[in-house]
DRENDO-1510 file (C-alpha; in Angstrom, 1 decimal, always signed):
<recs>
REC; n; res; u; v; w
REC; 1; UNK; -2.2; +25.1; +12.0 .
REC; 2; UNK; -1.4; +21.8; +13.8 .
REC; 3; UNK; -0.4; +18.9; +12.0 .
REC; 4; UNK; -3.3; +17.4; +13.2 .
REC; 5; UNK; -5.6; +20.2; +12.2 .
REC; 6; UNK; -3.9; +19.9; +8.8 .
REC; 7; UNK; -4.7; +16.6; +8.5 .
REC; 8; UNK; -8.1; +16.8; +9.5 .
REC; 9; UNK; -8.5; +20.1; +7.1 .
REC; 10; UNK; -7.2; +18.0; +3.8 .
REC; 11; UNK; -9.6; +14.9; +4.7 .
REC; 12; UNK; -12.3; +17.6; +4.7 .
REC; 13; UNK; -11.4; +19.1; +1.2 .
REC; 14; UNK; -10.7; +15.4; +0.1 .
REC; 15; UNK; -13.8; +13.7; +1.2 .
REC; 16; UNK; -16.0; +15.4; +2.7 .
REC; 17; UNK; -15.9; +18.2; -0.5 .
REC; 18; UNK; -15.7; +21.4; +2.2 .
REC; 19; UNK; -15.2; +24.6; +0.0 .
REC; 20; UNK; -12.5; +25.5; +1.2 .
REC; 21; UNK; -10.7; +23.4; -1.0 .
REC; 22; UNK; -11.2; +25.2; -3.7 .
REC; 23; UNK; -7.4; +28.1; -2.6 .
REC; 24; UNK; -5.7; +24.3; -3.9 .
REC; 25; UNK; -7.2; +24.6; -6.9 .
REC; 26; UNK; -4.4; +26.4; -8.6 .
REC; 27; UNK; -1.8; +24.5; -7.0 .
REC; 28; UNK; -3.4; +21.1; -8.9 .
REC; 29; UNK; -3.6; +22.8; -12.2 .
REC; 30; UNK; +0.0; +23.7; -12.2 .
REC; 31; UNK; +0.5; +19.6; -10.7 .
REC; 32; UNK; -1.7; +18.5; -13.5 .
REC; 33; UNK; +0.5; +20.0; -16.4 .
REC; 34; UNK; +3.4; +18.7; -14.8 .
REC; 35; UNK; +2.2; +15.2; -14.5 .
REC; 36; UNK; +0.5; +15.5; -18.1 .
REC; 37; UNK; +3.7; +16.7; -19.7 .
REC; 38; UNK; +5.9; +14.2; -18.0 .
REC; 39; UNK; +4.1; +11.2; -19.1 .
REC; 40; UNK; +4.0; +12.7; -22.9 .
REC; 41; UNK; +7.6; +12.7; -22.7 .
REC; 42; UNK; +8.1; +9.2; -21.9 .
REC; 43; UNK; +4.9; +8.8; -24.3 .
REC; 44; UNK; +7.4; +10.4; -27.2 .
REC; 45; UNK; +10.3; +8.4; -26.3 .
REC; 46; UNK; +12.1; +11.8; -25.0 .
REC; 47; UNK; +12.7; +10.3; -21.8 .
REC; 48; UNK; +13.8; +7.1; -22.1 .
REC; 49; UNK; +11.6; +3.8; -20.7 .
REC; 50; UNK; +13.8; +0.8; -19.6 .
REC; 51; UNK; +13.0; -2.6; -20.5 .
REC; 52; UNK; +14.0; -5.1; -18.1 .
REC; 53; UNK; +14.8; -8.9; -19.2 .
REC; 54; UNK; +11.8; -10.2; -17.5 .
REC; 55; UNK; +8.3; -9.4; -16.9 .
REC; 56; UNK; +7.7; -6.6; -14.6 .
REC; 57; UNK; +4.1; -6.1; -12.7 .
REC; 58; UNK; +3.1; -3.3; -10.9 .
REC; 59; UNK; +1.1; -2.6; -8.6 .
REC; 60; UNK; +0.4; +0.5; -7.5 .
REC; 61; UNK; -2.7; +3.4; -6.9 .
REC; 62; UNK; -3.5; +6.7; -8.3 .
REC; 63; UNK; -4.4; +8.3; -5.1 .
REC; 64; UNK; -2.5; +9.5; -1.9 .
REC; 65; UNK; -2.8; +7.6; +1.5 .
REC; 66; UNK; -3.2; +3.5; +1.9 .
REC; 67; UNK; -5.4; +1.7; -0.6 .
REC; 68; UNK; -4.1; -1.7; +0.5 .
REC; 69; UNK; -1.7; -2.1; -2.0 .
REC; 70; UNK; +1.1; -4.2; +0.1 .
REC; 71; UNK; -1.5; -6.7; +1.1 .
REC; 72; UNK; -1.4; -6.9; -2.6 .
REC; 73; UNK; +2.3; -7.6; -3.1 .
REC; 74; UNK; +2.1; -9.7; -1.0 .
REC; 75; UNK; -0.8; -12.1; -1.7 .
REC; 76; UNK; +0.2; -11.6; -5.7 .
REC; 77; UNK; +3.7; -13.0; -4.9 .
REC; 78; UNK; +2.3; -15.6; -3.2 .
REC; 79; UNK; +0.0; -16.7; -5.9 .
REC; 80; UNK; +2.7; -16.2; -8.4 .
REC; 81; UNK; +4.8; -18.7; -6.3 .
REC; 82; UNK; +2.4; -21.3; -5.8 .
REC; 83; UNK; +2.9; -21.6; -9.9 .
REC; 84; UNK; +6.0; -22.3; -10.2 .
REC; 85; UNK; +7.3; -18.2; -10.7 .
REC; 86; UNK; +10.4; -17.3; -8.8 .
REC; 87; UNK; +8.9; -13.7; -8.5 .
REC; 88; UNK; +10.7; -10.8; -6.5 .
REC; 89; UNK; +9.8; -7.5; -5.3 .
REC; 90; UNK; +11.0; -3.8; -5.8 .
REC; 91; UNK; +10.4; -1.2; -3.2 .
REC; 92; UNK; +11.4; +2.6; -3.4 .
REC; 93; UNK; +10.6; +2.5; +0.2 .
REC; 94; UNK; +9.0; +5.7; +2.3 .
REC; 95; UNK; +11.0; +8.6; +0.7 .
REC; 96; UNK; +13.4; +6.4; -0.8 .
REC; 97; UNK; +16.3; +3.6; +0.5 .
REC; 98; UNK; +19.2; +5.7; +2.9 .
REC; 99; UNK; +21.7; +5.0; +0.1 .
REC; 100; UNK; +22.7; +5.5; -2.7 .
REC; 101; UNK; +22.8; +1.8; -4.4 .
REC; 102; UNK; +20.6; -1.1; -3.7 .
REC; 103; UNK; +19.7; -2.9; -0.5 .
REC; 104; UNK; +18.5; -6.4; -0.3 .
REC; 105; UNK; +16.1; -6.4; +2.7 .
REC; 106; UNK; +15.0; -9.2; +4.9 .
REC; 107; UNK; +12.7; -10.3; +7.9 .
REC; 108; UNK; +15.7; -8.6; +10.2 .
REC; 109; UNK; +16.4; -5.5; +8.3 .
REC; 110; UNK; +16.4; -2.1; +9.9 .
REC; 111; UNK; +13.1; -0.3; +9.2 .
REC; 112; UNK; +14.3; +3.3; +9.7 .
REC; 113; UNK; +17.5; +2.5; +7.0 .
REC; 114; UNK; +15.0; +1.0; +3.9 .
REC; 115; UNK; +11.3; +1.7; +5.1 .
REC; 116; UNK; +8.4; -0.3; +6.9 .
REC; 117; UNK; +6.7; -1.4; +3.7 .
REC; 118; UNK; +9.8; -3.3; +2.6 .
REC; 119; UNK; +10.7; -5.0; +6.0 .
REC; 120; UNK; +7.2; -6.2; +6.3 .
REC; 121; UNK; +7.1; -7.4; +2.7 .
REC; 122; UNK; +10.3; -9.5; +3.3 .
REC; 123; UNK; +8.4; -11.2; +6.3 .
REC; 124; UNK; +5.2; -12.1; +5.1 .
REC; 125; UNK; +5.8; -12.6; +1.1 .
REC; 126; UNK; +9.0; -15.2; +1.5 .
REC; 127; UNK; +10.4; -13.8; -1.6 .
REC; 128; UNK; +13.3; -11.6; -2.6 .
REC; 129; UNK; +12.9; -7.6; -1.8 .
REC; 130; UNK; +14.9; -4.9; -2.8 .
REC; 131; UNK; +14.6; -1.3; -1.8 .
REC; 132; UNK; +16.0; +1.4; -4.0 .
REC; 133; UNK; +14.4; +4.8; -5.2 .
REC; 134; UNK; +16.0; +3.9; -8.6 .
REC; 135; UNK; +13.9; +0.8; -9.7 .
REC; 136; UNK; +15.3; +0.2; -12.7 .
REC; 137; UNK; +18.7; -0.5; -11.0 .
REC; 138; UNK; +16.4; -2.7; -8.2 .
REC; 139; UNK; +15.2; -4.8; -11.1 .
REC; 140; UNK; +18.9; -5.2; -11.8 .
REC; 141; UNK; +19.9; -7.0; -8.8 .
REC; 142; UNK; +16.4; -8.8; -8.5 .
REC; 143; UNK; +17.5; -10.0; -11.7 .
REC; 144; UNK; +21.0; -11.3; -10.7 .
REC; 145; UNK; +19.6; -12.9; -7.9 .
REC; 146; UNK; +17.4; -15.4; -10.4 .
REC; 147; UNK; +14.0; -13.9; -10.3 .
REC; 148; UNK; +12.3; -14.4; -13.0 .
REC; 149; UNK; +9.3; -12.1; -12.4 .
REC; 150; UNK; +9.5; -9.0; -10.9 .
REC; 151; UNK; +6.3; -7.0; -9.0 .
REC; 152; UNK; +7.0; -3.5; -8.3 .
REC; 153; UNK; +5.6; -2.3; -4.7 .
REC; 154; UNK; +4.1; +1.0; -6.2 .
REC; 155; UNK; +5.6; +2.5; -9.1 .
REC; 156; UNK; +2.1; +3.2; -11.3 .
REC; 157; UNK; +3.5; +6.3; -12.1 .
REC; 158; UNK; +6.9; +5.3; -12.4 .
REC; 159; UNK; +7.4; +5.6; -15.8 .
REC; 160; UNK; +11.1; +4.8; -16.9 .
REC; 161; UNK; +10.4; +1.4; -15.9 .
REC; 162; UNK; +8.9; -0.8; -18.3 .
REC; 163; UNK; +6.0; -2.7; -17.2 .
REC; 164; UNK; +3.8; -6.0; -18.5 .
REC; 165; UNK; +1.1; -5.6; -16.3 .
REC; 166; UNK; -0.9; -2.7; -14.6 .
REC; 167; UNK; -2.8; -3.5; -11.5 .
REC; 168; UNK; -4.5; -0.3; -9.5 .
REC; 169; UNK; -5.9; -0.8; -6.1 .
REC; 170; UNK; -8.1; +1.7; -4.7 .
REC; 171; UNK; -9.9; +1.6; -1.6 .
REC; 172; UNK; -13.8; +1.4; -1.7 .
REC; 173; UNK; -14.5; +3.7; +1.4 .
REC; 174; UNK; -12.7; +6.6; +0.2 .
REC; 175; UNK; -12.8; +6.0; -3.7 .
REC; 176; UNK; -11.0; +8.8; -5.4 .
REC; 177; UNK; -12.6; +11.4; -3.2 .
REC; 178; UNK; -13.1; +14.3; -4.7 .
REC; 179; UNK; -11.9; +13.0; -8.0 .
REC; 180; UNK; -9.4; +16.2; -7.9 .
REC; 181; UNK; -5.4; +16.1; -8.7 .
REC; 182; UNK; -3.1; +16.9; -5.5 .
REC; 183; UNK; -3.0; +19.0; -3.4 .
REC; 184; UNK; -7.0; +19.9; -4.1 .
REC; 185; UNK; -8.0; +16.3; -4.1 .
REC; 186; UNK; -6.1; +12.9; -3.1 .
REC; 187; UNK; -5.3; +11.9; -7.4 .
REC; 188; UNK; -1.8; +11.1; -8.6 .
REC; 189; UNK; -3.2; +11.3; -11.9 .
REC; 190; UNK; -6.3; +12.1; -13.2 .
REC; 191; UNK; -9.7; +9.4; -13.2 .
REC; 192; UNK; -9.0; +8.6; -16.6 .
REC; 193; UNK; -5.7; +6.6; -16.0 .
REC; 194; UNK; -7.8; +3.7; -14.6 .
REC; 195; UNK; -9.0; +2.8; -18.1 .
REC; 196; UNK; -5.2; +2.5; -19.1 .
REC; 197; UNK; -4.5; -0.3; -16.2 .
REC; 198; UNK; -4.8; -3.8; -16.8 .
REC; 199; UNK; -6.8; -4.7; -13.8 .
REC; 200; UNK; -8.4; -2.3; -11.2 .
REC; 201; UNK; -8.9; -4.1; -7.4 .
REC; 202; UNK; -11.0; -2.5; -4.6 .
REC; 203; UNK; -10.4; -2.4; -1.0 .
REC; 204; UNK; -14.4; -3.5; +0.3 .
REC; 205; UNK; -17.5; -1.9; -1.6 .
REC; 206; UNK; -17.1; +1.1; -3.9 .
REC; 207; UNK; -19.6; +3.6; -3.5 .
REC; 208; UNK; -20.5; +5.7; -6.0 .
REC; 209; UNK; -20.4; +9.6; -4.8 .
REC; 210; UNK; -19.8; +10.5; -8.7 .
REC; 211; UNK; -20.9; +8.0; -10.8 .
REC; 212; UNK; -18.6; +5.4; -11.1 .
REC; 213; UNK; -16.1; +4.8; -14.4 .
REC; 214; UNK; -16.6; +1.8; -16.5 .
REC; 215; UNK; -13.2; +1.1; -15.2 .
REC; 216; UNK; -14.7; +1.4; -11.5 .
REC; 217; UNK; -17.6; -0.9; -12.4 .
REC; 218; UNK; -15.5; -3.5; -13.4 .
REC; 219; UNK; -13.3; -3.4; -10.4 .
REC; 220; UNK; -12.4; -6.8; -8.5 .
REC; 221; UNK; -13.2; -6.1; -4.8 .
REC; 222; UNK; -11.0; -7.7; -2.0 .
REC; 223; UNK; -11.4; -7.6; +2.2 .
REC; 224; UNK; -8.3; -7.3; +4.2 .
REC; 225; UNK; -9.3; -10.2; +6.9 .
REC; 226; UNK; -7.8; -10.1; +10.5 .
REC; 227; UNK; -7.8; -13.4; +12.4 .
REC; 228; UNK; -5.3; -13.1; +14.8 .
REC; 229; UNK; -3.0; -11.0; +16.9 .
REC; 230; UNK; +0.6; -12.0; +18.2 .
REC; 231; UNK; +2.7; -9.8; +20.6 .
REC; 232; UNK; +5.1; -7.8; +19.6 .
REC; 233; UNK; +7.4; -9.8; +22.0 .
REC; 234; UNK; +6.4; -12.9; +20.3 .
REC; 235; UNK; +5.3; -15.1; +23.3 .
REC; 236; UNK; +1.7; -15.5; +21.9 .
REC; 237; UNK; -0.4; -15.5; +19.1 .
REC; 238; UNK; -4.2; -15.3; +20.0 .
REC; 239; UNK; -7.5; -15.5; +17.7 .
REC; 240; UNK; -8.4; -12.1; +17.6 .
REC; 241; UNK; -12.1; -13.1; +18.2 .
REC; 242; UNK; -11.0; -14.1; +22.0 .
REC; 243; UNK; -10.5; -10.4; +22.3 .
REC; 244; UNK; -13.9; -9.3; +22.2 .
REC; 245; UNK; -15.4; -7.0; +24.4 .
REC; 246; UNK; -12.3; -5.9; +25.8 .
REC; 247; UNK; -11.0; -2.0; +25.6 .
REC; 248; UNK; -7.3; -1.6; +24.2 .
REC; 249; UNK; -5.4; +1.2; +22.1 .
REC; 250; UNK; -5.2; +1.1; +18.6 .
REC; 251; UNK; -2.0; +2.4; +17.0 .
REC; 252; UNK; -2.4; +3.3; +13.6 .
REC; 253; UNK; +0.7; +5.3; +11.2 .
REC; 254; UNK; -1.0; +3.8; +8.4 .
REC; 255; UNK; -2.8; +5.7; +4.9 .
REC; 256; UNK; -5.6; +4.9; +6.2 .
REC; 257; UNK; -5.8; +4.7; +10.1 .
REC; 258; UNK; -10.1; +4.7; +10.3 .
REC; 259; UNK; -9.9; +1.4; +8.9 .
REC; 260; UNK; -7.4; -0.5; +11.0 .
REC; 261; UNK; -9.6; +0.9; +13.7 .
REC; 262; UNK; -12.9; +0.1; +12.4 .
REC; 263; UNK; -11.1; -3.7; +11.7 .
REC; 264; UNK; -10.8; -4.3; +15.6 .
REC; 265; UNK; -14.5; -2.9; +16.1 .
REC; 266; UNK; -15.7; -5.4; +13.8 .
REC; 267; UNK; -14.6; -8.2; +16.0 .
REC; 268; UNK; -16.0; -6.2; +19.4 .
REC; 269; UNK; -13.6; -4.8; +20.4 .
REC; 270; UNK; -13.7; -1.4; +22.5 .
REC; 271; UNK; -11.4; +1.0; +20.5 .
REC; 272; UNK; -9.5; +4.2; +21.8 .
REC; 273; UNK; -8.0; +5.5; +18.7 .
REC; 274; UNK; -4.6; +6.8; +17.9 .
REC; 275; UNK; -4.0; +7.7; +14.3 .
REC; 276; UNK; -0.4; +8.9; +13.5 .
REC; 277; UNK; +1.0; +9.9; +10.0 .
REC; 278; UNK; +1.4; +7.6; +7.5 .
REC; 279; UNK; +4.8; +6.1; +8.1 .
REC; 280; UNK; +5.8; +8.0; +11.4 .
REC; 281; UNK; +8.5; +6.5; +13.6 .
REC; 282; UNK; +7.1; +5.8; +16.7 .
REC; 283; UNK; +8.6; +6.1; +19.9 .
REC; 284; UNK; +8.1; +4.0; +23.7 .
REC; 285; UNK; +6.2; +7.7; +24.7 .
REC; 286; UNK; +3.7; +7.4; +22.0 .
REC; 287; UNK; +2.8; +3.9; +23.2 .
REC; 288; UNK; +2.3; +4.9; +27.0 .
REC; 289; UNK; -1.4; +6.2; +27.7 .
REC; 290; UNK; -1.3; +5.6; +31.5 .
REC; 291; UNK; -3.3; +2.4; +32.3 .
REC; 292; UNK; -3.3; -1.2; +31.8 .
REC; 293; UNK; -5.2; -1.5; +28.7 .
REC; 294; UNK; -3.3; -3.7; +26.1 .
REC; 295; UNK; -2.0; -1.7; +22.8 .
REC; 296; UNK; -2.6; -2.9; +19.1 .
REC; 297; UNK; -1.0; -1.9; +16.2 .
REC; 298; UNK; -0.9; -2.5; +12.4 .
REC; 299; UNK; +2.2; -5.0; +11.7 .
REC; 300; UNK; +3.7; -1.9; +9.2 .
REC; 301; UNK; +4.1; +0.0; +12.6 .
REC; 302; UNK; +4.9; -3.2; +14.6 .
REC; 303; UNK; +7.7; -3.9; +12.5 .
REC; 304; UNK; +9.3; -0.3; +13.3 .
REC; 305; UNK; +9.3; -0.8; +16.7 .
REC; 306; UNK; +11.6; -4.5; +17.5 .
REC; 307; UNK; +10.3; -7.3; +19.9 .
REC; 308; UNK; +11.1; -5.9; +23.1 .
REC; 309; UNK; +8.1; -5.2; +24.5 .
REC; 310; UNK; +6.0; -6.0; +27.3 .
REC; 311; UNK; +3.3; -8.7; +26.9 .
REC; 312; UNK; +0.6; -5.5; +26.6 .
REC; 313; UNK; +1.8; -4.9; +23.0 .
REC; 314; UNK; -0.1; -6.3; +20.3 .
REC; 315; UNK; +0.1; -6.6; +16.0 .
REC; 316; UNK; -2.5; -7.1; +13.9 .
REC; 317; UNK; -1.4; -9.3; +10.4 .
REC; 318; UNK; -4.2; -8.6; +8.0 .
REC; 319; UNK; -4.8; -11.1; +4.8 .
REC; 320; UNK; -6.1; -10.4; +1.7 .
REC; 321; UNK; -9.2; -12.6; +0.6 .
REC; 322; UNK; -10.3; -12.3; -2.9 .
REC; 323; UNK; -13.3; -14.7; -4.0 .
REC; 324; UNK; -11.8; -17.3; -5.9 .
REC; 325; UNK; -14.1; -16.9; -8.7 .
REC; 326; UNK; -12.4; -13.4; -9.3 .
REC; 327; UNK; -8.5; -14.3; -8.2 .
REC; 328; UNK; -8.4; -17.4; -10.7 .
REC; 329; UNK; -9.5; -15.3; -14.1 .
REC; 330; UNK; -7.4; -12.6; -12.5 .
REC; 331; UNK; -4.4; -14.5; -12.4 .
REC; 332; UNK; -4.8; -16.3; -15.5 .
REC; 333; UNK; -5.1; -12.9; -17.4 .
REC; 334; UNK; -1.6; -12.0; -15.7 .
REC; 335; UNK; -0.4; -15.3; -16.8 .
REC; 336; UNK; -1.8; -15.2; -20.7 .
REC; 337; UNK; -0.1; -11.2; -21.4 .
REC; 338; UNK; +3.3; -12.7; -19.6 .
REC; 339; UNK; +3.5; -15.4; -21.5 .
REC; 340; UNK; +2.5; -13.5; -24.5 .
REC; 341; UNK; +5.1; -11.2; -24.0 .
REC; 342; UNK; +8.1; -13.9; -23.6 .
</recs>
């Protein structure tokens, strides 16, 4: 089986509920005690939970693939900043930093040494980032560096890091598919961890395959907005709106690539869709198609790929807009159990 026909095989079982799912099922039991006895030991105190010296927020998801939970960081740093916080961020990056200490990343950091998600966070959240698979020891140097609020860019299940505040972000299309553990369904941990987290954020409108969780039904939803695109190149930024009507590729090594895609169609434009793995390096070849249509890409792949390009390359920067009569209670709460916990 191809990687594609793998992919399209586990979005089946995942989402769609086709039966022949159901060879996993053994696999997620054995993934289920695993995960269940793991979090009892930290539970117990067996394995030791590490307590940094300020507060710690995480924000992470309980499913597999993209949720938009960097869009998160990133407009929760922001927030945090605007009050006065000197908040900084902790990344494992994709399969962890290529060392064996921490790395304080930045706007020109190398994407292939400490990740996409990490590079992009140091561009568009303005705060201090450091990638390291040990996040307790990330914390650390946040720490030294004067943060005094640290946001963890996933790490729900992270456990030997302490943690003030729990925000999970799940995306409302997909929900929690099949509601099964991995690799039968798309669940980290079970449905029932969402009634542990401090605040649960949805990606657009839930729907409700299954019946939807208290936890669900309380959920704050948020819209990743797109109102521009800039070339890779960096010679123009356009209104993404002028671009209507037009045909172009859309480049997509995201979680989710139907939604980047369904993103440009929503401002009319003519999409011919190429979804990679989430995370893939991409190379000059997979950007060549053989005509003059312009490419777009999500900014996580644009930052992977440097500035010298042609004028035909295009990134998308997508905002997070949350109504404001959700994001101030929202950040109040946050505000209240830090403060509390001084």
């Amino acid at each position: 089986m191809s990687a594609g026909a793998g992919y399209r095989w586990i979005h089946r079982v995942w989402y769609e509920k086709a039966a022949s799912g159901w060879v996993l099922l053994p696999l997620s039991l054995v993934y289920g005690l695993i995960t269940a006895c793991r979090r009892w030991l930290y539970a117990s105190g067996i394995l030791r939970t590490h307590n940094a010296p300020v507060p710690v927020v995480v924000v992470g998801n309980i499913t597999a693939g993209g949720t938009g939970k960097t869009p998160t960081v990133v407009w929760l740093s922001r927030m945090l900043s605007e009050r006065g916080y000197r908040p900084g961020i902790v990344s494992r990056g994709y399969g962890g930093s290529k060392s064996s200490s921490s790395m304080r990343v930045d706007a020109r950091s190398d994407a292939t040494v400490v990740g996409d998600e990490p590079v992009l966070l140091a561009r568009r959240a303005g705060v201090p980032v450091v990638v390291d698979a040990d996040r307790v020891r990330a914390v650390a140097m946040l720490v030294d560096d004067g943060v005094d609020i640290v946001i963890t860019d996933d790490g729900l299940q992270h456990y030997s890091l302490g943690r003030d505040y729990e925000i999970c972000v799940i995306d409302g299309t997909r929900g929690l598919g099949n509601r099964r553990l991995l690799p039968a369904g798309p669940l980290r941990e079970g449905p029932g961890r969402l009634a542990d987290v401090d605040q649960l954020l949805v990606n657009g409108r839930l729907r409700d395959d299954h019946g939807l969780s208290v936890a669900e039904q309380n959920a704050i939803p948020f819209e990743l907005v797109a109102t521009e695109a800039s070339r890779l190149n960096e010679s123009l930024t356009r209104p993404i709106d002028r671009f209507a009507g037009t045909t172009v590729h859309a480049v997509a090594g995201i979680g989710n690539p139907t939604r980047f895609f369904d993103l440009l169609r929503a401002h009319g434009i003519q999409v011919i869709e190429h979804a990679f793995a989430d995370h893939a390096v991409l190379s000059g070849a997979d950007l060549e198609f053989g005509d003059d249509f312009e490419v777009f890409m999500t900014e996580k792949d644009a930052v992977k790929l440097g500035r010298s390009r042609s004028d035909k390359y295009w990134y998308v920067p997508v905002e997070l807009h949350m109504d404001p009569i959700h994001a101030l209670p929202l950040v109040e709460q946050l505000e209240s159990r830090l403060r509390s916990n001084v």
